[in-house]
N, C-alpha and C positions, 0 to 999 in steps of 0.2 A: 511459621508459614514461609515457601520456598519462596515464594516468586513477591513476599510483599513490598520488596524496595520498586521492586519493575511497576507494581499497582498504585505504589504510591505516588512514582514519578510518571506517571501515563497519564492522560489530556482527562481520562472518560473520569477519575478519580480525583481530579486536581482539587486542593483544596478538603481534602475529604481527612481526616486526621489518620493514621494506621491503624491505632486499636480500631476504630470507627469500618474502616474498610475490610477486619476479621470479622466484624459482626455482618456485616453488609453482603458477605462472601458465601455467608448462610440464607441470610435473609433473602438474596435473588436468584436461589436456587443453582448457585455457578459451580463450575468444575471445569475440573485440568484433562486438557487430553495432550500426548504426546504423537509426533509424526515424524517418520523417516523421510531423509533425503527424495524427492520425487515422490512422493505417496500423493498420490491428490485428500485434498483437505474438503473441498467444496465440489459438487460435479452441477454441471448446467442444467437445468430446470429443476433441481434438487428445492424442494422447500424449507425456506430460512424460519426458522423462528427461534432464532439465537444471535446473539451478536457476541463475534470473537474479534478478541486483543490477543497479538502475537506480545509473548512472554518472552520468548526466545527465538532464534532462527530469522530465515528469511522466508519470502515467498512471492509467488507472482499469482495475478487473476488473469487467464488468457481465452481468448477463443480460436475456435476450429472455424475455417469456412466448410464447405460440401466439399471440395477439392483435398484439406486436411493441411492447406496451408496453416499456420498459427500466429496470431498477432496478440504481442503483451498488451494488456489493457493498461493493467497500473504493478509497480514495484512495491513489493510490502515488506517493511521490518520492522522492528522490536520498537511496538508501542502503536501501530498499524492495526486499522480495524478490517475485521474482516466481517460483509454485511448489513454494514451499519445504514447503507442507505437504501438498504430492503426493510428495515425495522420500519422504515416510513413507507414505505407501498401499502399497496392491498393484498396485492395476491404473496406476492413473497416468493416469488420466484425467481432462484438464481439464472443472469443471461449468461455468466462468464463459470470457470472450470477456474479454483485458485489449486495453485499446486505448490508444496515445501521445496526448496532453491536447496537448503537444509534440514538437520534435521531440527527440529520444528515443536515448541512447547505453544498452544493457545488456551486462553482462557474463555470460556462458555456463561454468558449471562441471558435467563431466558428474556426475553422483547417486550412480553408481558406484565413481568413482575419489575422492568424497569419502569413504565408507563404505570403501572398501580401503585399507588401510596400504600404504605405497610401500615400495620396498625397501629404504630404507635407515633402516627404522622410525623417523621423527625425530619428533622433540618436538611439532616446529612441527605436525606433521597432528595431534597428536591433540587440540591448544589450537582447532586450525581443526574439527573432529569435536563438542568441549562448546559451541563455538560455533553451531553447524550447529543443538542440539537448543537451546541458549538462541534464536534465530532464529525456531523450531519454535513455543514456548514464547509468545514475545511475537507472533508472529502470530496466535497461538491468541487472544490478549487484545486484540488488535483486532480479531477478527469477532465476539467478545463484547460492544467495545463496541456496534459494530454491531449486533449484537441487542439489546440495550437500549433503543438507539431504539425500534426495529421493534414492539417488545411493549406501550409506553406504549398505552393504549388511549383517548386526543384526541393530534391533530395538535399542539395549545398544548403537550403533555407532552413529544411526540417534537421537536419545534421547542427547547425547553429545556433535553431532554437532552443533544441534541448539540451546542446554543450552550453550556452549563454545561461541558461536558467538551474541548472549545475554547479558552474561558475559561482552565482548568488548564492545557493545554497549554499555552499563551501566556502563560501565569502573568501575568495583567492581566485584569481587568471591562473592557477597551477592547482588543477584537482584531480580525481580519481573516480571516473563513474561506477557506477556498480553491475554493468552488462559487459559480459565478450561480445565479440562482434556479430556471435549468431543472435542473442538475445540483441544486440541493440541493430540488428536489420528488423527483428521481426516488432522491436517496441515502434518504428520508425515507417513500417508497412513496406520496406525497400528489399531488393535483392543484395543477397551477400557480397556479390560477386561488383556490383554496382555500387555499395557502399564500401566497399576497398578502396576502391577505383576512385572515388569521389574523395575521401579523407587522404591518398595520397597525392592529389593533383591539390587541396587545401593546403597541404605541407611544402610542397613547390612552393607554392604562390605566394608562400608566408603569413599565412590569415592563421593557423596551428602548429603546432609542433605533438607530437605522442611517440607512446612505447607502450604497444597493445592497451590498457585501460587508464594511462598515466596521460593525461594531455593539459596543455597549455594552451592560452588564446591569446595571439599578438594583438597589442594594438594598431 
């Protein structure tokens, strides 16, 4: 199986044995789709009734306003769920458009047969079921981070907050985000033009240092 190191070492599967996860692969009706560069993967009020793990690639969830501005919602990569906190709604309606960064390997498990016990009640579904809602759980805590940015009320706050919480993830004052500067105006809700302007007046004052996605945070 192509992709079973990535299943094995992904949150939704933790604990779940390999052989255990080729039988499991049947069992919840999953399958592999592939996506090119920019192809949209999910489109907005599309209905979910699957929950996808990026196996490969990158991607983003974005929305459109009526004007056709775009704002990234959240960053997704290899081991990222895509829909996972539609498995828990009612209706299941997608509000965001995710789109392949790259191109793009995800794995397809129907919502249904994760929530039903199989019939041979095993273990393994219900480590794969605590997983499902810990998944739930830490999605929930990155559109929080995401809101965080969004609420700082100056560009300089929201520009710090999500280099600062970067930082931690990278666990280093010298890291590497993963947006150009169009993608990080638009993760940010800012103009391009405004968010230049703002990271080099930062680099003056001494609070930063960068080279296009390589930056540094002085103390």
């Amino acid at each position: 199986m192509q992709y079973l190191n990535n299943l094995k070492n992904s949150e939704l599967f933790y604990s779940i044995e390999p052989d255990d996860i080729k039988e499991m692969f049947y069992c919840l009706n999953s399958y592999i789709k592939e996506y090119n560069k920019d192809e949209i993967i999910l489109s907005e009020g599309e209905q979910v009734d699957k929950i996808g793990i990026i196996l490969s690639g990158r991607a983003r969830s974005i929305k459109s306003d009526i004007t056709g501005k775009t704002t990234i919602i959240t960053l997704l990569k290899q081991g990222s769920y895509i829909g996972i906190l539609l498995a828990a709604s009612k209706d299941r309606l997608s509000p965001v458009y995710v789109q392949a960064l790259d191109n793009t390997s995800v794995l397809y498990i129907t919502v249904d047969n994760v929530f039903k016990r199989c019939a041979k009640n095993c273990a393994r579904h219900e480590i794969l079921t605590r997983n499902l809602f810990d998944g739930i759980s830490q999605k929930a805590m990155i559109l929080h981070d995401r809101n965080d940015c969004l609420i700082k009320s100056s560009l300089r706050d929201k520009i710090l907050t999500y280099l600062i919480r970067i930082s931690k993830e990278q666990k280093s004052s010298e890291f590497i985000i993963p947006l150009d500067r169009d993608s990080m105006a638009q993760y940010l809700n800012a103009d391009r033009s405004a968010l230049s302007r703002e990271l080099s007046k930062m680099q003056k004052e001494g609070l930063i240092n960068f080279s296009k996605n390589f930056f540094i945070l002085n103390n």
